[in-house]
Structures are given as C-alpha cells and as structure tokens.
PyMOL commands that place a pseudoatom at each C-alpha (Angstrom):
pseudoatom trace, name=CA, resn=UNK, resi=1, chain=A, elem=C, hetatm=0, pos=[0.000, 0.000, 0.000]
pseudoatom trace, name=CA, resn=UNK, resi=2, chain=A, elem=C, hetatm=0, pos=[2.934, 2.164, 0.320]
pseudoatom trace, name=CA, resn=UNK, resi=3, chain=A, elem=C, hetatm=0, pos=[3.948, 1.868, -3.122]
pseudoatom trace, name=CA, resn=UNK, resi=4, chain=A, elem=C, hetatm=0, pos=[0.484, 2.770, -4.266]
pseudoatom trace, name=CA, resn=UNK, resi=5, chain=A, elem=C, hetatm=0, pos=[0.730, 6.009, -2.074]
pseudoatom trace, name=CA, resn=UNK, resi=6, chain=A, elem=C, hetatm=0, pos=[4.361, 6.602, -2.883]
pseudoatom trace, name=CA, resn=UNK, resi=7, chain=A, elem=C, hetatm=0, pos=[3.666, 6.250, -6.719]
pseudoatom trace, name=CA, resn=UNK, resi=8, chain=A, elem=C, hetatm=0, pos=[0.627, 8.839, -6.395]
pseudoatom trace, name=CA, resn=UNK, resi=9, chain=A, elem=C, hetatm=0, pos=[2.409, 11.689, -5.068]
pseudoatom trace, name=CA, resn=UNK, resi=10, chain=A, elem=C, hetatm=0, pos=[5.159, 10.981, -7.480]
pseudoatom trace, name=CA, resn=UNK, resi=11, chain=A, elem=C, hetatm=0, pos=[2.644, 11.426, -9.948]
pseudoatom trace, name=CA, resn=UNK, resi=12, chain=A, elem=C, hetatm=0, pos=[0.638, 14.304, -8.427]
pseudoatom trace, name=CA, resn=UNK, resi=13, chain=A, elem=C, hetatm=0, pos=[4.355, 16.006, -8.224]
pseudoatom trace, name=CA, resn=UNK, resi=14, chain=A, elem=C, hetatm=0, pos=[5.285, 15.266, -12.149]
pseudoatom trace, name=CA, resn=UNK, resi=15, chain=A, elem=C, hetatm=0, pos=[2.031, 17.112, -12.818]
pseudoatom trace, name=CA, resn=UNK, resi=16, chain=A, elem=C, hetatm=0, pos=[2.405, 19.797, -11.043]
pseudoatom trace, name=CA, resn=UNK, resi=17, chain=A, elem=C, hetatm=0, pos=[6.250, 20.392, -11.729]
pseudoatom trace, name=CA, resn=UNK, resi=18, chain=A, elem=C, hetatm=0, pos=[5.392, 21.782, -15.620]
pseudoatom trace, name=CA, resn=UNK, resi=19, chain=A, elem=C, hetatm=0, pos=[3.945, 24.756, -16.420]
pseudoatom trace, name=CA, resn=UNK, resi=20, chain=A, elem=C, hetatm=0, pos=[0.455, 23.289, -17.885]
pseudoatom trace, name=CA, resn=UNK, resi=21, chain=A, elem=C, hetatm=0, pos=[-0.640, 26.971, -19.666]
pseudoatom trace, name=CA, resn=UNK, resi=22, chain=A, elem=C, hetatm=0, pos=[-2.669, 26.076, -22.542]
pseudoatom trace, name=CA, resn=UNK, resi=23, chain=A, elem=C, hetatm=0, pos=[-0.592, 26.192, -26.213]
pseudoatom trace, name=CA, resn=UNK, resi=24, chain=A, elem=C, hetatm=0, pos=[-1.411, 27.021, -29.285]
pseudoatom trace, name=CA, resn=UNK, resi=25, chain=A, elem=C, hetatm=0, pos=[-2.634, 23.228, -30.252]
pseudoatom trace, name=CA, resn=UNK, resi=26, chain=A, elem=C, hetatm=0, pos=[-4.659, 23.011, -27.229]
pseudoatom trace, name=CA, resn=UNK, resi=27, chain=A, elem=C, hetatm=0, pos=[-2.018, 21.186, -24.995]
pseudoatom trace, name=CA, resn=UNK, resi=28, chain=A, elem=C, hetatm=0, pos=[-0.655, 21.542, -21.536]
pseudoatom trace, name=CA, resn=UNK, resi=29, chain=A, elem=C, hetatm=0, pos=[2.923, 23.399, -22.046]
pseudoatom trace, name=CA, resn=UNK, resi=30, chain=A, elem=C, hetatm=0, pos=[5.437, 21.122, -20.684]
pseudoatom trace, name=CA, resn=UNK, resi=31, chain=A, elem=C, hetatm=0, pos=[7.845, 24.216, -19.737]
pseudoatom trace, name=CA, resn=UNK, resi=32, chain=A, elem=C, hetatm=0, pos=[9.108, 23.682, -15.995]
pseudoatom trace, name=CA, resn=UNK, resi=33, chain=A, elem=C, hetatm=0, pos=[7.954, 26.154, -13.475]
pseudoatom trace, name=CA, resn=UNK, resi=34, chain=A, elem=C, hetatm=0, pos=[9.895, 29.155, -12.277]
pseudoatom trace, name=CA, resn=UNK, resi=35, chain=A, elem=C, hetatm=0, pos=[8.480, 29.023, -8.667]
pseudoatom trace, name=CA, resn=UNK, resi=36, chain=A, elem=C, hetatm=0, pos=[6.004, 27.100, -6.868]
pseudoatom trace, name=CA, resn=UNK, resi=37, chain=A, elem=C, hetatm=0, pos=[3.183, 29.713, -8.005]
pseudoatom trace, name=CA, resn=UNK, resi=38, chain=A, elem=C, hetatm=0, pos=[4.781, 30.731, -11.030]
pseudoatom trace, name=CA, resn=UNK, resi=39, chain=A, elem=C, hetatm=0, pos=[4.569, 29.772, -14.417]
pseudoatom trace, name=CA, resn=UNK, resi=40, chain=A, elem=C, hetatm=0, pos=[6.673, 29.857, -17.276]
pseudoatom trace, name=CA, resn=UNK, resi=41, chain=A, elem=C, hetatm=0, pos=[7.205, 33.064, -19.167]
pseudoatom trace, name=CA, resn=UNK, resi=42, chain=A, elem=C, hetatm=0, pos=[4.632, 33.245, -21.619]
pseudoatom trace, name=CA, resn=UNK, resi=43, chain=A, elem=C, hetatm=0, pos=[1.584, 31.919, -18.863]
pseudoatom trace, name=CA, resn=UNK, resi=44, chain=A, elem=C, hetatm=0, pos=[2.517, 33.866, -16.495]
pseudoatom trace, name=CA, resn=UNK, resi=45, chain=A, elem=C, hetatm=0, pos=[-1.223, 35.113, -15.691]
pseudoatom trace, name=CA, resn=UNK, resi=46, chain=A, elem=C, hetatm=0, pos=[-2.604, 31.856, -16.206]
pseudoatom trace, name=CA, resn=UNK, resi=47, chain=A, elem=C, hetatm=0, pos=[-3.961, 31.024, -12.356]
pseudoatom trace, name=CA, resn=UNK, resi=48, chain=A, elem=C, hetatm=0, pos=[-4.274, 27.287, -12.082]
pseudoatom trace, name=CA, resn=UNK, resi=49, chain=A, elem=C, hetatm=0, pos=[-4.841, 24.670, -14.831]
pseudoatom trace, name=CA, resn=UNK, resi=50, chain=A, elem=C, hetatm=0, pos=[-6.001, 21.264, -15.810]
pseudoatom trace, name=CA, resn=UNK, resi=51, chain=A, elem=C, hetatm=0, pos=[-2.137, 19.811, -14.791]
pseudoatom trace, name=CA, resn=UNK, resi=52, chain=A, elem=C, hetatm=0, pos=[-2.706, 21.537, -11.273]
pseudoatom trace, name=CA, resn=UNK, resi=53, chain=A, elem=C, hetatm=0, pos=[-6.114, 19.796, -10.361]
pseudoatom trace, name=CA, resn=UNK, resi=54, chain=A, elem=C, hetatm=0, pos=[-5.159, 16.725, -11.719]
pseudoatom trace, name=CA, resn=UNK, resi=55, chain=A, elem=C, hetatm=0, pos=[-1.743, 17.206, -9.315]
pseudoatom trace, name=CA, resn=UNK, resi=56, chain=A, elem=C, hetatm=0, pos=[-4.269, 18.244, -6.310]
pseudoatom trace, name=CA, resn=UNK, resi=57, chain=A, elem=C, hetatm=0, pos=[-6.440, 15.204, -7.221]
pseudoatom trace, name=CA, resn=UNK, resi=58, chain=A, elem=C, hetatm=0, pos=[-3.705, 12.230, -6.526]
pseudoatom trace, name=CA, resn=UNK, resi=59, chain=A, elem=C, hetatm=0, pos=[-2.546, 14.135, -3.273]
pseudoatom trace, name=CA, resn=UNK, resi=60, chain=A, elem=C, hetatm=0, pos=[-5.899, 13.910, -2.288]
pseudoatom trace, name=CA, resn=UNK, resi=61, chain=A, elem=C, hetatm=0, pos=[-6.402, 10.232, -3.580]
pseudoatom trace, name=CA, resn=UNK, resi=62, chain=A, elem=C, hetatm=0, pos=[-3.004, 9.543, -2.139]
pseudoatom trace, name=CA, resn=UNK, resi=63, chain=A, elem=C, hetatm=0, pos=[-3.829, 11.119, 1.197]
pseudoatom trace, name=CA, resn=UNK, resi=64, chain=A, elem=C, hetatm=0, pos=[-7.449, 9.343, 0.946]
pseudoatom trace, name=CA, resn=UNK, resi=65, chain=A, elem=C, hetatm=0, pos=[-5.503, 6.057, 0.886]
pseudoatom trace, name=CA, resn=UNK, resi=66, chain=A, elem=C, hetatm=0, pos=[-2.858, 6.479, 3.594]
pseudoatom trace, name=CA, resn=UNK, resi=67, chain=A, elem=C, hetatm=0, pos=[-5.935, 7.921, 6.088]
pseudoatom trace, name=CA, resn=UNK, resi=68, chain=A, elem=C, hetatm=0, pos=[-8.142, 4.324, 5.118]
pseudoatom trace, name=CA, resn=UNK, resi=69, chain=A, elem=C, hetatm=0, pos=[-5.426, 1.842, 5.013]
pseudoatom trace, name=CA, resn=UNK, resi=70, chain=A, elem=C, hetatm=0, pos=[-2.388, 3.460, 6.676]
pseudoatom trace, name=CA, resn=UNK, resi=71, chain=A, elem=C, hetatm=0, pos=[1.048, 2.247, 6.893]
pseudoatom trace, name=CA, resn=UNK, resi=72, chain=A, elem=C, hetatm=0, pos=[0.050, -1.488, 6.366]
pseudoatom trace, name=CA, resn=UNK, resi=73, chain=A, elem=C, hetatm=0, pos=[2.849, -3.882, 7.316]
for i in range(1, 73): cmd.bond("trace and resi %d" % i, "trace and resi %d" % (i + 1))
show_as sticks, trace
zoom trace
C-alpha cells in the first residue's frame, strides 16, 4: 500500500512540476515552473490549470488512501 501512495504523489508532483498553460494546439505546455506559483514566461497570468487539479487530485487520492489503510505492514 505504500507503493500505491508513494507512486501517487510521485505522480501528483510530475504534474504539477510543468507549467500546464494552454498552447497554441490546445495542450498543456510542458515548460518547468519558475516558482512554486509561477509559471513559465509566456503563462505567467494563467492562475491554475487542468495539470494543477489533476496534481491536487492524486494528493488527495493519495492522502485518501494512507488515512483508510495506513502504513500497512
């Protein structure tokens, strides 16, 4: 169960490590971040993203299965 939580919040942290400001074709921009609330240069005003709830949602999912299971040994 500790690999399942472990692999979520790598997950949730690959997700929200990029930029994820919509691009021309419709995509999440892969760009890295330049801060934990900042973007890259050319979203800078974009204020959260698809990337950033689907981050928010494994931490939660993770979290959701460490509070019902716990550290099973």
């Amino acid at each position: 169960m500790l690999l399942v939580v472990a692999l979520l919040v790598i997950g949730g942290t690959a997700l929200v490590s990029r930029c994820g400001g919509p691009t021309a074709y419709n995509r999440p921009c892969r760009r890295r971040r330049r801060g934990l609330f900042a973007r890259c240069r050319d979203h800078a005003f974009t204020l959260v993203t698809i990337t950033d709830l689907a981050g928010l949602a494994l931490f939660g999912l993770a979290g959701g299965v460490w509070a019902l299971f716990g550290p099973v040994v």
